[in-house]
C-alpha positions as CSV (number, residue, x, y, z in Angstrom):
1,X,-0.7,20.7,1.0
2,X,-0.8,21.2,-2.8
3,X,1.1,17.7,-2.6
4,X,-1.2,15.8,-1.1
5,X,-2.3,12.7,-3.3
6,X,-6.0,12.3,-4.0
7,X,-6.3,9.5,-6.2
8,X,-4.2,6.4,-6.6
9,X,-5.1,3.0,-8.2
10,X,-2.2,0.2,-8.8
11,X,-0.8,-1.1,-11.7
12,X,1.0,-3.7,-13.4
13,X,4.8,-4.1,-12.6
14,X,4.6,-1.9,-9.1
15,X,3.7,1.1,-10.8
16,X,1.3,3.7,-9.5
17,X,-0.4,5.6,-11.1
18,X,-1.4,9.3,-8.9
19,X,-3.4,12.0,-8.5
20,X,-2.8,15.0,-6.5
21,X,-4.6,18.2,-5.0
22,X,-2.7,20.6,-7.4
23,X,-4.0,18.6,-10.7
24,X,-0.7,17.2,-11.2
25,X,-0.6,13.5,-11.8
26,X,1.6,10.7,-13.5
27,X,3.1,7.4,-12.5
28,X,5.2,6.0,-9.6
29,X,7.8,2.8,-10.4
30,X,8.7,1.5,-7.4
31,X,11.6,-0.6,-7.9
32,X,11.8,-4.3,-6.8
33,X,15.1,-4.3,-5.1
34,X,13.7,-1.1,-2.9
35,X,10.7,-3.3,-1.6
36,X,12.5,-4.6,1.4
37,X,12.3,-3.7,5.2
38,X,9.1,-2.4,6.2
39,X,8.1,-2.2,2.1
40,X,8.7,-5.9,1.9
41,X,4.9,-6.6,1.8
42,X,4.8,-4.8,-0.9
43,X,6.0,-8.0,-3.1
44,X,2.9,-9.5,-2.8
45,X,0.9,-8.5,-5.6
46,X,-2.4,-9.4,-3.8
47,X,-1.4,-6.7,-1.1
48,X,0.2,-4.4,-3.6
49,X,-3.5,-3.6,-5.1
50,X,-4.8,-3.0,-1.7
51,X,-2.9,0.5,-1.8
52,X,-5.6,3.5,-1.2
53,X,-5.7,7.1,0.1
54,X,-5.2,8.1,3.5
55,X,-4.3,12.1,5.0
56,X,-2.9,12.6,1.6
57,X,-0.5,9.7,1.5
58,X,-0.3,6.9,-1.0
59,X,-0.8,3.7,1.8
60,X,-1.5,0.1,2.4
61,X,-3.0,-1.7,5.4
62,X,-0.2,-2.2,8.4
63,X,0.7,1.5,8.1
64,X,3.1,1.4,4.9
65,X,3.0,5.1,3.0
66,X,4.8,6.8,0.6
67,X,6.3,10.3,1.3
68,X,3.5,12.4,-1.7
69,X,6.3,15.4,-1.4
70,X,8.8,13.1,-3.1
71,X,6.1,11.7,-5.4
72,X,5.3,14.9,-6.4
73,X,8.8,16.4,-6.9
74,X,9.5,12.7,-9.1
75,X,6.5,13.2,-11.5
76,X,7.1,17.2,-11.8
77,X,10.8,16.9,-13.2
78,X,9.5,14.5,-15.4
79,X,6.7,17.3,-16.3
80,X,4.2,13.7,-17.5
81,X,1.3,15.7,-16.6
């Protein structure tokens, strides 16, 4: 899908910054208070930089992704091409 992320590298403060198929890319602020449940891991900086690319999705080891359709849809309203 025109959606589905190609590059992704981690920054500071839970951001991400992403690439995707269409060309489109910008950044992704994950907010602290979110990272709970199954994203709890996600606290730990250490694990937080392991994030990579897999089938499209933005993911980390123990099968945590990010739906790229919302991803997407975020970075295009803010048109931060």
């Amino acid at each position: 899908m025109y959606w589905d992320v190609i590059e992704v590298r981690p920054e500071p403060g839970f951001s991400l910054f992403v690439r995707f198929k269409d060309g489109l890319c910008g950044h992704v602020q994950l907010a602290r208070e979110e990272l709970t449940g199954v994203l709890a891991p996600l606290m730990d900086v250490d694990f937080f930089e392991r994030v990579f690319v897999a089938q499209g999705a933005v993911t980390w080891p123990g099968e945590i992704d990010l739906a790229p359709d919302a991803m997407h849809a975020d970075i295009a309203s803010r048109k931060e091409h």
